[in-house]
C-alpha positions in Angstrom: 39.3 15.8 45.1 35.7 14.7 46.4 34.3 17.2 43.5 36.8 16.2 41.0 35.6 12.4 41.4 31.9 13.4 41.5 32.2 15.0 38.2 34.1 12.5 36.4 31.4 9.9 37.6 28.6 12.0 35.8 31.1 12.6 33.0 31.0 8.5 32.9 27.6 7.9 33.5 26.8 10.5 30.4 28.9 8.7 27.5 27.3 5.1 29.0 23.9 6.6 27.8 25.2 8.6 25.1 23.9 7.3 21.7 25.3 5.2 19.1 25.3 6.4 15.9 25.6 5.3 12.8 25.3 6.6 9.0 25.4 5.8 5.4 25.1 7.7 2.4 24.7 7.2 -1.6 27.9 7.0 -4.0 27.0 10.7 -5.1 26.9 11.4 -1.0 23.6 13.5 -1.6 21.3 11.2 0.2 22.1 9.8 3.8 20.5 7.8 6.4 21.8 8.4 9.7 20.5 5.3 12.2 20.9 5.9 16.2 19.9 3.8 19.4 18.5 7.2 21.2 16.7 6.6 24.5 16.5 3.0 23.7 15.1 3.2 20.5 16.1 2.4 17.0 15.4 5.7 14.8 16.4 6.5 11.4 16.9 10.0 9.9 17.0 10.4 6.1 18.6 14.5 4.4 19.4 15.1 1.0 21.7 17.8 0.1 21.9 19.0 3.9 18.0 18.6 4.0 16.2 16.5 6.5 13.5 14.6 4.3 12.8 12.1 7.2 12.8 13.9 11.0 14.1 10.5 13.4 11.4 7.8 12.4 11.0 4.3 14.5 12.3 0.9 13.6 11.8 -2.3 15.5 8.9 -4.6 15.5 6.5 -6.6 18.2 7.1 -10.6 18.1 5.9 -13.6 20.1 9.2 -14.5 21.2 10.5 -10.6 22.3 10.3 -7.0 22.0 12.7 -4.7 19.8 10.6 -1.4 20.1 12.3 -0.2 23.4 15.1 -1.0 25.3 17.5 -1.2 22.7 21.7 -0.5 22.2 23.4 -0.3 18.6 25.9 -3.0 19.5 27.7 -3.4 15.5 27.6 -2.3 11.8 29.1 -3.1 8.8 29.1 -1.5 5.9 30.0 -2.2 1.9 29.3 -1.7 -1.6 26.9 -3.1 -3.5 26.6 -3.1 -7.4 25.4 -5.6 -10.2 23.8 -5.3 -13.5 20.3 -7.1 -14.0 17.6 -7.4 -17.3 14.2 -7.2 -16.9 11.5 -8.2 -19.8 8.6 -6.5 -18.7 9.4 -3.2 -16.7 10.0 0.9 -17.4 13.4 0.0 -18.7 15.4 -3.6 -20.1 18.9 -3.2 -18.1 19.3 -1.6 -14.8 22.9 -0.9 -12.9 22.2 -0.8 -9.2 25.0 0.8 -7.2 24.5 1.3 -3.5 26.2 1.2 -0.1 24.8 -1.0 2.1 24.9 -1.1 6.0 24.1 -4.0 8.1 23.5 -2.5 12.1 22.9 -4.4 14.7 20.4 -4.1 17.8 20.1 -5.7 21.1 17.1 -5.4 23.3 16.9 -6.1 26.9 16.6 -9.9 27.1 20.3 -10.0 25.0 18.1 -10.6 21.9 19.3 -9.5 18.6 17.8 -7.3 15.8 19.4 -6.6 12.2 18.1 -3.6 10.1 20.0 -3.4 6.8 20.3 -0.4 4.9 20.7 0.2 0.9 20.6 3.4 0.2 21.8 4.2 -3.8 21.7 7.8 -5.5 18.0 8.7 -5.1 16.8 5.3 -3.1 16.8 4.0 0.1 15.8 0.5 0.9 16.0 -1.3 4.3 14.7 -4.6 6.1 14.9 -6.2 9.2 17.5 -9.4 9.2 16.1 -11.6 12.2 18.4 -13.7 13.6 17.1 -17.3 15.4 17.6 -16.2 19.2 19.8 -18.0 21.5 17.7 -18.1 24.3 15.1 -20.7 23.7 16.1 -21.3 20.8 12.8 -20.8 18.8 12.6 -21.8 14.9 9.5 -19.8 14.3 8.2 -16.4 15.0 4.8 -14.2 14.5 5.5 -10.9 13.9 2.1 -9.0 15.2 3.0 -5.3 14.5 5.7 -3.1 13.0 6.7 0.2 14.5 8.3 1.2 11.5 7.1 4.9 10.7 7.9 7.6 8.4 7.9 11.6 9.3 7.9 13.6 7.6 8.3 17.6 8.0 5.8 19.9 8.6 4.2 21.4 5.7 4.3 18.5 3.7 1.6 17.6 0.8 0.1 14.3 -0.3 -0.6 12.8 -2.7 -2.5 9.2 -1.4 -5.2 7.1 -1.8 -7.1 5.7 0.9 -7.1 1.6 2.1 -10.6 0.7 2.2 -12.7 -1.2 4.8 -12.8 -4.9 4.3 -16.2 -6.7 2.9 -17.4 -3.7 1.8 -18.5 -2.8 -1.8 -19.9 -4.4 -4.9 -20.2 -7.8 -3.4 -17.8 -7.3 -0.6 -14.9 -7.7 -2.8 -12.8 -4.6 -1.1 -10.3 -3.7 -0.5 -9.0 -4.1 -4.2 -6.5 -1.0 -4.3 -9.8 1.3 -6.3 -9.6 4.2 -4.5 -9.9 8.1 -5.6 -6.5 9.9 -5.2 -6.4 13.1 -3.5 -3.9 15.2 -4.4 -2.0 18.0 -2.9 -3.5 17.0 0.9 -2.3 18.2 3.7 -1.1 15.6 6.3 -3.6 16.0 9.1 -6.6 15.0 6.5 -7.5 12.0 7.6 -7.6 9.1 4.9 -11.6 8.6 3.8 -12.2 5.5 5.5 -10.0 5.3 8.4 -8.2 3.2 7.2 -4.5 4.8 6.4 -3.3 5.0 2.8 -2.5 2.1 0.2 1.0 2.1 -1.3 2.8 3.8 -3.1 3.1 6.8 -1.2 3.9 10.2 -2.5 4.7 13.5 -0.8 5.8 17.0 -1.8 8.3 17.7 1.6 7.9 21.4 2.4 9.2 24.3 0.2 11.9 26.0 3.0 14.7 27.8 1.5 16.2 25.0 0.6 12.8 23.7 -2.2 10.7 21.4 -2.1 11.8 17.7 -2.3 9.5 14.6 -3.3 9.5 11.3 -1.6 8.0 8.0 -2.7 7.5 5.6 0.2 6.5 1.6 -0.7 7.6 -1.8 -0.2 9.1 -4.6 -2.5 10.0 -8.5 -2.3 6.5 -9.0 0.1 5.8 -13.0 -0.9 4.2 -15.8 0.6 5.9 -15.6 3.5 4.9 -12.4 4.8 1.9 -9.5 4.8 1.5 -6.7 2.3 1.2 -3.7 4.7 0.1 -0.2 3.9 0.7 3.3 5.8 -1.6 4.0 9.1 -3.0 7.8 9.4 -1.1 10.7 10.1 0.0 11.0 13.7 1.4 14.4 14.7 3.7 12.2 16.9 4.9 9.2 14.9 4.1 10.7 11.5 2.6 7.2 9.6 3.4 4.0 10.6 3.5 0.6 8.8 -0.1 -1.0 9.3 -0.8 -5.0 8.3 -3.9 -5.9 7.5 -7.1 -5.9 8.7 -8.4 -8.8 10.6 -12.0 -8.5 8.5 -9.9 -8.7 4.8 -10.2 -12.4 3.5 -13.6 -12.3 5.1 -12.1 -12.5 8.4 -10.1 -15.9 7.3 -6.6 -15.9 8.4 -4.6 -14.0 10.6 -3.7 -10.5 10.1 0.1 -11.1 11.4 3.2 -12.5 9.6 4.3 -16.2 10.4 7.6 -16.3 9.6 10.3 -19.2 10.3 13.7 -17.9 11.7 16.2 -16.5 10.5 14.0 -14.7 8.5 14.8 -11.4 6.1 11.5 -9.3 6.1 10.3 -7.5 2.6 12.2 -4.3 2.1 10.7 -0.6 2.6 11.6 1.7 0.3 11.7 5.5 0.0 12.6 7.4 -2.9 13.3 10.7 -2.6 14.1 13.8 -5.5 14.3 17.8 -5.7 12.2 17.0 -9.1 9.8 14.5 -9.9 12.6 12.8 -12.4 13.5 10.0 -9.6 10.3 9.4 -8.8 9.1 8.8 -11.9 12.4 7.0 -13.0 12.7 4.7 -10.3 14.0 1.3 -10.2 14.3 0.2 -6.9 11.4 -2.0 -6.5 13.0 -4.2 -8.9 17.0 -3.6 -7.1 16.9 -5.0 -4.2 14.8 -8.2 -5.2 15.9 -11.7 -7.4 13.9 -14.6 -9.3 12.2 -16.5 -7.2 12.2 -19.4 -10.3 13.2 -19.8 -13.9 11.0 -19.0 -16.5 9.7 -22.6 -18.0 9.6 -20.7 -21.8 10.3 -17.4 -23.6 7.0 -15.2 -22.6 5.6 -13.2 -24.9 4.7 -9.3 -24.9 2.2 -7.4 -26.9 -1.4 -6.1 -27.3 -4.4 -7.6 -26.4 -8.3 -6.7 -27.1 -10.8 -7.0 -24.7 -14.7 -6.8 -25.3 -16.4 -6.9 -22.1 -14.9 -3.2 -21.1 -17.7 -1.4 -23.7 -19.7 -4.5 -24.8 -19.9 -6.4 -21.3 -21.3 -9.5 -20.3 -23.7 -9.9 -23.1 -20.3 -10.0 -25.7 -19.7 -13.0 -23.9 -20.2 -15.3 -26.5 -18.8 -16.9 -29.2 -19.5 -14.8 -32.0 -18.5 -11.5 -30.4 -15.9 -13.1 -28.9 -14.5 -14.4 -32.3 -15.0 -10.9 -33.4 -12.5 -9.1 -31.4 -10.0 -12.2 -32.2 -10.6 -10.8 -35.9 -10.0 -7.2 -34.9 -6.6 -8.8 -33.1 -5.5 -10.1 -36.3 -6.8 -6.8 -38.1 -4.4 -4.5 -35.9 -1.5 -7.0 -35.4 -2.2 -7.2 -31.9 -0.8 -10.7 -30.0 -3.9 -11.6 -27.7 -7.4 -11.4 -27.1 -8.7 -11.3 -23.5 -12.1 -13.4 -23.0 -13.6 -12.7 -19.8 -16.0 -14.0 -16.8 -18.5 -16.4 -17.5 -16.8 -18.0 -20.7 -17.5 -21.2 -19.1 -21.2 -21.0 -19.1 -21.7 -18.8 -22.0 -19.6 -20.2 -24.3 -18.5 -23.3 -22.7 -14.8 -25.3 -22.7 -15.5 -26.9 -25.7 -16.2 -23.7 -27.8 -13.7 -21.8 -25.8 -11.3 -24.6 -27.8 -12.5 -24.1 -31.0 -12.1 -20.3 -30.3 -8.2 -20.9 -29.3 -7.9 -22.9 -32.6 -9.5 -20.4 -34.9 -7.2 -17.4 -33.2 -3.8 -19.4 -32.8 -4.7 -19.7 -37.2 -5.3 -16.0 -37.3 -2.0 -15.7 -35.0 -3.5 -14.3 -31.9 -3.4 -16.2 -28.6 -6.0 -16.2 -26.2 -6.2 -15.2 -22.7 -8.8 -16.2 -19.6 -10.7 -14.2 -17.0 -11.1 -16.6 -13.7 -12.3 -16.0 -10.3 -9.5 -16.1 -7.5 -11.6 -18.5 -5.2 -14.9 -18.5 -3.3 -14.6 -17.5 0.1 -13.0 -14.3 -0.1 -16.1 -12.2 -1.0 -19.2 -12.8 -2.7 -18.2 -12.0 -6.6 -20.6 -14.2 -8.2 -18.5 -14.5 -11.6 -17.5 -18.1 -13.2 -15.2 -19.8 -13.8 -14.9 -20.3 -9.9 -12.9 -22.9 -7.9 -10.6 -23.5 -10.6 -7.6 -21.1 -8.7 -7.8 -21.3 -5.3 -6.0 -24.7 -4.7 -3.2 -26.6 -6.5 -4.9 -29.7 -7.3 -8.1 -27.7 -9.4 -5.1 -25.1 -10.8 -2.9 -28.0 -12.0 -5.8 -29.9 -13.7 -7.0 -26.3 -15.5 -3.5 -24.7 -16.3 -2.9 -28.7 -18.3 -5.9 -27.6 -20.2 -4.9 -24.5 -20.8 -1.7 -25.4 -22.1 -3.4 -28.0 -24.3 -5.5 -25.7 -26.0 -3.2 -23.4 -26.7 -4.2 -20.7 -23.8 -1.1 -18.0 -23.3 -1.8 -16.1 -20.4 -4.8 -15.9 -17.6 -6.5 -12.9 -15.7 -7.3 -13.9 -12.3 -9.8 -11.2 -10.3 -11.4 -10.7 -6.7 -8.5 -11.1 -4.3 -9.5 -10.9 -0.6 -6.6 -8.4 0.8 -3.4 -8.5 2.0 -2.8 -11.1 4.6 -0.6 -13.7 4.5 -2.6 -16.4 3.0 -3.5 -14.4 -0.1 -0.1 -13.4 -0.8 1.2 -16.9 -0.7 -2.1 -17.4 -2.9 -0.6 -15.2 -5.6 2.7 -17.0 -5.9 1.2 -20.2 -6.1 -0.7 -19.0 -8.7 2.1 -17.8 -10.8 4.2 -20.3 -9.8 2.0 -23.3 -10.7 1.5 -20.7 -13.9 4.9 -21.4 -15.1 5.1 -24.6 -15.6 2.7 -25.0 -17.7 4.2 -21.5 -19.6 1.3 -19.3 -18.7 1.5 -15.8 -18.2 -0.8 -13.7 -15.3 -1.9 -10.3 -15.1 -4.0 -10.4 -11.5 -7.1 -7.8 -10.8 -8.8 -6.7 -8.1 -5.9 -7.3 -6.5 -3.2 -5.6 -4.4 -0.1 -3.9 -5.9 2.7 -5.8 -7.2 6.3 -5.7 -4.9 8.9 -6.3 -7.4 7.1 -9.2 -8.5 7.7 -8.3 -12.3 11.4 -9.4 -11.1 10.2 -12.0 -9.0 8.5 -14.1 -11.1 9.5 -14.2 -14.4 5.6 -15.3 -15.9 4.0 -11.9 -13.9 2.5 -9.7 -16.3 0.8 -6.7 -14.3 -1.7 -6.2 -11.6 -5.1 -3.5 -12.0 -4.5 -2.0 -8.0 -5.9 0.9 -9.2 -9.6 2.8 -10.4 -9.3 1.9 -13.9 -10.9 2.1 -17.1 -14.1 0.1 -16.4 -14.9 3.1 -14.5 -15.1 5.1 -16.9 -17.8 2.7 -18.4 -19.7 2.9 -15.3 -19.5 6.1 -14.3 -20.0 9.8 -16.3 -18.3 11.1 -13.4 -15.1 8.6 -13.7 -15.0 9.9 -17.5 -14.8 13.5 -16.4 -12.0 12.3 -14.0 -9.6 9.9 -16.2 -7.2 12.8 -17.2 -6.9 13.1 -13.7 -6.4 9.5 -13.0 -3.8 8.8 -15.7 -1.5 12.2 -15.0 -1.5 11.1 -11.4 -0.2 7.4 -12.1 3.1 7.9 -13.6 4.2 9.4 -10.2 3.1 7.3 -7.6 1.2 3.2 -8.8 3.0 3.3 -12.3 6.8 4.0 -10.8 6.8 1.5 -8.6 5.0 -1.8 -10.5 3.3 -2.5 -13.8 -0.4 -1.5 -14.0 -2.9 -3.1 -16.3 -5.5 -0.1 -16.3 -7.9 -1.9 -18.7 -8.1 -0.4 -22.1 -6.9 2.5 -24.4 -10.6 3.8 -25.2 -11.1 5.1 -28.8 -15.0 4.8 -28.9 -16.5 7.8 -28.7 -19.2 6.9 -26.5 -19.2 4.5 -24.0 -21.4 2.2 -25.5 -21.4 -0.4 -28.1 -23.3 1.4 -31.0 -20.6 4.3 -30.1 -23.9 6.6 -30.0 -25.4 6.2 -26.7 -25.0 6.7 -23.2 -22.4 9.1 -21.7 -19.0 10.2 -23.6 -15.5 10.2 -23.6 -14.0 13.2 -22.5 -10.2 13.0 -23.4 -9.4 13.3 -27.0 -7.6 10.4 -29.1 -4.4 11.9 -28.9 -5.0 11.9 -25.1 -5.7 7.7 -25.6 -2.9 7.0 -27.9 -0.3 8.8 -25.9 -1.7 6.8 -22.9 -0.9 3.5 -24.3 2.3 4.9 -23.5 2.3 6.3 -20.2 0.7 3.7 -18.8 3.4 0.4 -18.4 2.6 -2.6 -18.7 4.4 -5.1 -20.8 0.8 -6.6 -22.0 -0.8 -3.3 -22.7 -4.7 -3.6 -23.7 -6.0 -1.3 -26.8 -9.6 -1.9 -26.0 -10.6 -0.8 -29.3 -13.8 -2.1 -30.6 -14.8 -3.9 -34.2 -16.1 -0.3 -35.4 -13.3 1.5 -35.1 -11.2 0.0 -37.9 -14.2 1.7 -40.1 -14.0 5.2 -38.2 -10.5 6.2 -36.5 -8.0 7.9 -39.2 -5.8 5.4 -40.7 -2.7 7.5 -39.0 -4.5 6.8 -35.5 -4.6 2.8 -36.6 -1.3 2.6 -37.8 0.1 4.1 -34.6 -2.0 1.7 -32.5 -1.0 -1.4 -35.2 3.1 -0.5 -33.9 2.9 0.8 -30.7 5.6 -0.7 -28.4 4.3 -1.8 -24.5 8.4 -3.2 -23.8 11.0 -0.3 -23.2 14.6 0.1 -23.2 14.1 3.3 -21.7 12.1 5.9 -19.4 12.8 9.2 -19.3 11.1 11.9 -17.3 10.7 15.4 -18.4 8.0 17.4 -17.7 5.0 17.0 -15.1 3.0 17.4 -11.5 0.7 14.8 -10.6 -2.7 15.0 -11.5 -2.4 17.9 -13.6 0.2 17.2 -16.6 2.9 14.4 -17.3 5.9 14.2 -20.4 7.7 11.0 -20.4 10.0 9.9 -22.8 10.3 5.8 -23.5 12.9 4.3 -25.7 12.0 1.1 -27.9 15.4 -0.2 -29.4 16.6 3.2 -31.6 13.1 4.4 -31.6 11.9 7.3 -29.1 8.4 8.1 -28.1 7.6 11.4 -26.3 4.2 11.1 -25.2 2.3 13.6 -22.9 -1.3 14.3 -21.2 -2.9 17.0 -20.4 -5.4 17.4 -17.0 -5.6 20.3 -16.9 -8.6 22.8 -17.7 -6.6 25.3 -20.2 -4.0 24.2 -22.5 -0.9 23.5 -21.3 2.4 25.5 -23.3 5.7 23.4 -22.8 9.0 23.8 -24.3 10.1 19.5 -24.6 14.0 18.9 -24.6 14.9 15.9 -26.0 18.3 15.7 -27.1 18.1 13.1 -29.5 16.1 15.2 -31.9 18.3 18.0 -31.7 18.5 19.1 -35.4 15.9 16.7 -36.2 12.2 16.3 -37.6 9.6 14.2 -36.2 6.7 12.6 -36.5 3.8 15.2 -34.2 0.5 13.7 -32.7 -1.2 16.3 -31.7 -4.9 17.9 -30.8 -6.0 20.8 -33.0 -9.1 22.8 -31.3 -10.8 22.8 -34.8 -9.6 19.9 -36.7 -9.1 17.8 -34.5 -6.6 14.9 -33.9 -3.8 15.5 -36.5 -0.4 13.8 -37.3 2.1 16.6 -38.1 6.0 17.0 -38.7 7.7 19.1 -35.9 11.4 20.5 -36.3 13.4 20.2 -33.0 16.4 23.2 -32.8 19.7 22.5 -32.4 19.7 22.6 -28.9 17.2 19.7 -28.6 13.8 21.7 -28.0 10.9 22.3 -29.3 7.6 24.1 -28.4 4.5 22.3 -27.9 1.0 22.7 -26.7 -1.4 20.2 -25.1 -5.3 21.0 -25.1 -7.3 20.3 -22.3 -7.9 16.6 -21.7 -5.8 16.2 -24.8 -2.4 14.9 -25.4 0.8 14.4 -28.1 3.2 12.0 -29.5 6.2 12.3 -30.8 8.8 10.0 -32.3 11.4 10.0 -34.5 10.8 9.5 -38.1 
């Protein structure tokens, strides 16, 4: 009897401790996340198709006013659906169904304090945040969250594909970090990132090829505002795999803290992992945009379009009047909606001419848009106009100018990081933006988080080693194939990206003679106007090209689309090749680049020209750039070939 008791005490004692567990899959029941209390600790597990993608990963987080990393018990969950309908003006597609089911599981730590984690997880997507609750004890209205615990591992074997987060201060006037980092691809997880630093979102990774294949995942973040940090991923541990890390306490020039103040209750930004056997959810994403709503109502109807932009080929000296009315001509030439004036208008042209400029291009029917300086204590970028952004008295008396003069949209540079402080920076920006009906595309900046949902007058963010580099650099040249087959899959799924400039010069210089070339062909540049997204797309042609491109090249640029109904992947691997497919009303434009060193063979399915003819940009190795007719076969395919550094087009006649 003695024994008997004995082990039904231990038998007790064993389901006391045993864990809670809880899961929740996607409508197609492919993906699931399975979420336990284990030893005391939140985890989260993620499989699709029976494989594990995510091996148990932490939640919790470190704040002022308690602990939830350790001592913690599952003590509720409840689950149901979730599915709405949304348009979106500027993004990789207009209309986006969102379907998901949705857990809400609750966590108590050791002081009786409570801890939500909700998770969305739809057919390819996961997307989960922490739901803070205003503690009973105490009673505190307020919290600062110092650190996450929130981590991601991955499986052994597993490939990257990252680029690095920067040190603060450092660079071309201490104006990093600025999200202008090389990408590295197909890594291996114990590399450690360049500068110590961890890895700037988005975050992509080729899980290990077992029996089962390989299986892509996306990690990044979405709805980060004002009211909280952007974080990035820490190095590789062999333990903890990569961890959510906040800023760095030198970013903003040391300014600020490098925590999150947040008032309670509070609902933290969402992280989100993507996940695919192929590279078509990745690519074809929308959850950034899913799980986030309008912060405010647009104040008009904003425009979309084309813009040209002098200073990427002619630089500071084209800042002036005469050049600058120049490109406002070539705007009007190609049908393009804006022309882009950058830094030091105010001195070298001053506001007065900048005026007259506004008048003469609203009468040619282009609209301007303004380069400006995010603030002055950030960093050291030298560039005018200064002080006119960084508080709302000096961006409410320049935004009423604006507006007077007939100014559509601004480009506002040299951010100082990601602390809390500049990210309410941006949204005062864009919301003090809107009511004057200004749009903003933001540079050296971070990424965007679903703010193209967010706030209705975004436009795009640079976050990325763009085309200016390939002014500066032979070496950048040589690489921008690279650059611009990596993109699609990792900074262009999850935000617009305003990459600077579809380059048809030759030569990167201004008498297209001199200095060093351009190594992609001009198939390669128009089909990158549309690979790359952005809403506001620039086609930095220059005033000689109307003279020396083939008219078929400048009628294709003249009625390129940058807003899509649409977004289809179908062929790729990042930083060697990418095929998308992007519908414009009834229209469909296949476009593709090559990276590679040999040409690249594909057979393209598209069923919407089975039977058909199309219109065929392609490379010819002898002739050149040529515009062609291709027959698609009944079955929707068709053969095509990709030179090196070169690219095609296709769309339906």
């Amino acid at each position: 009897m003695k024994k008997q008791l004995t082990i039904a005490s231990l038998l007790l004692a064993t389901l006391t401790v045993a864990a809670e567990t809880k899961t929740v899959s996607s409508p197609d029941g492919r993906l699931q996340v399975t979420i336990t209390d284990e030893g005391g600790r939140a985890t989260y597990t993620v499989g699709y198709d029976g494989q594990q993608v995510l091996l148990p990963s932490l939640l919790g987080f470190e704040a002022d006013f308690s602990n939830f990393t350790e001592g913690l018990t599952i003590t509720g969950a409840e689950t149901k659906k979730i599915s709405s309908t949304y348009q979106m003006r500027q993004t990789k597609q207009s209309t986006a169904d969102y379907n998901a089911n949705c857990i809400d599981v609750t966590f108590r730590n050791a002081r009786q304090q409570t801890m939500g984690v909700t998770f969305q997880v739809s057919n390819n997507d996961v997307a989960f945040r922490y739901v803070i609750p205003r503690p009973k004890k105490d009673n505190p209205k307020c919290a600062v969250v110092s650190r996450e615990t929130t981590s991601f591992r991955l499986p052994d074997g597993t490939t990257t594909f990252l680029t690095p987060q920067i040190t603060p201060m450092t660079g071309w006037e201490r104006t990093k970090p600025s999200y202008e980092e090389d990408y590295v691809a197909d890594a291996q997880m114990a590399t450690k990132s360049k500068f110590g630093q961890g890895y700037t979102f988005p975050c992509l990774f080729k899980a290990s090829s077992g029996a089962e294949g390989a299986v892509w995942v996306l990690i990044s973040e979405t709805g980060v505002d004002g009211s909280y940090v952007g974080s990035h991923l820490s190095d590789f541990d062999p333990q903890s795999g990569y961890t959510i890390a906040f800023p760095q306490q030198g970013e903003n020039n040391g300014i600020g803290s490098a925590t999150a103040g947040i008032p309670l209750p509070y609902a933290s930004p969402w992280r989100t992992i993507t996940v695919g056997t192929t590279l078509k959810p990745i690519v074809e994403t929308t959850v950034a945009y899913d799980v986030v709503k309008p912060k405010y109502k647009p104040s008009i109807e904003y425009g979309t379009g084309r813009y040209t932009w002098s200073w990427l080929i002619w630089q500071d000296e084209s800042i002036n009047y005469d050049d600058q009315k120049q490109f406002v001509d070539l705007a009007a030439a190609m049908g393009f909606e804006y022309c882009l004036v950058d830094n030091w208008w105010d001195e070298r042209i001053g506001r007065d001419r900048i005026a007259q400029l506004s008048q003469y291009a609203q009468s040619k029917g282009v609209s301007l848009m303004l380069w400006y300086n995010s603030n002055g204590y950030e960093n050291d970028a030298p560039q005018t106009p200064r002080d006119c952004m960084a508080t709302a008295m000096a961006r409410d008396r320049e935004m009423a100018w604006l507006k007077q003069i007939g100014v559509k949209g601004i480009k506002v540079d040299f951010f100082g990081g990601d602390k809390q402080p500049t990210m309410q920076l941006y949204e005062d920006i864009l919301y003090d933006a809107n009511r004057y009906g200004i749009q903003c595309i933001f540079h050296g900046c971070t990424i965007p988080r679903g703010w193209e949902v967010m706030y209705p007058n975004y436009v795009a963010s640079e976050a990325v080693l763009a085309s200016e580099n390939v002014y500066f650099s032979e070496g950048h040249a040589r690489s921008e194939a690279f650059e611009l087959t990596m993109h699609p899959f990792c900074r262009n799924a999850v935000g617009t990206m305003d990459w600077g400039g579809t380059i048809m010069n030759r030569y990167l210089s201004r008498d297209n003679k001199s200095r060093h070339r351009r190594y992609t062909t001009d198939i390669f540049e128009m089909a990158s106007s549309i690979v790359n997204q952005t809403a506001v797309q620039c086609i930095a042609m220059q005033p000689n090209n109307l003279d020396e491109l083939p008219p078929f090249e400048l009628d294709f640029l003249k009625a390129v689309p940058t807003t899509w109904d649409e977004t289809r992947f179908l062929d790729g691997y990042p930083g060697r090749y990418v095929v998308l497919a992007r519908r414009h009303g009834s229209d469909w434009y296949v476009a593709g680049l090559n990276a590679e060193p040999q040409a690249k063979t594909l057979t393209i399915t598209m069923p919407e020209f089975a039977g058909r003819t199309v219109s065929y940009y392609m490379d010819d190795a002898k002739k050149g750039p040529q515009l062609r007719q291709l027959k698609f076969n009944k079955r929707g395919q068709a053969k095509v070939t990709m030179l090196p550094n070169g690219g095609l087009i296709m769309k339906n006649l």
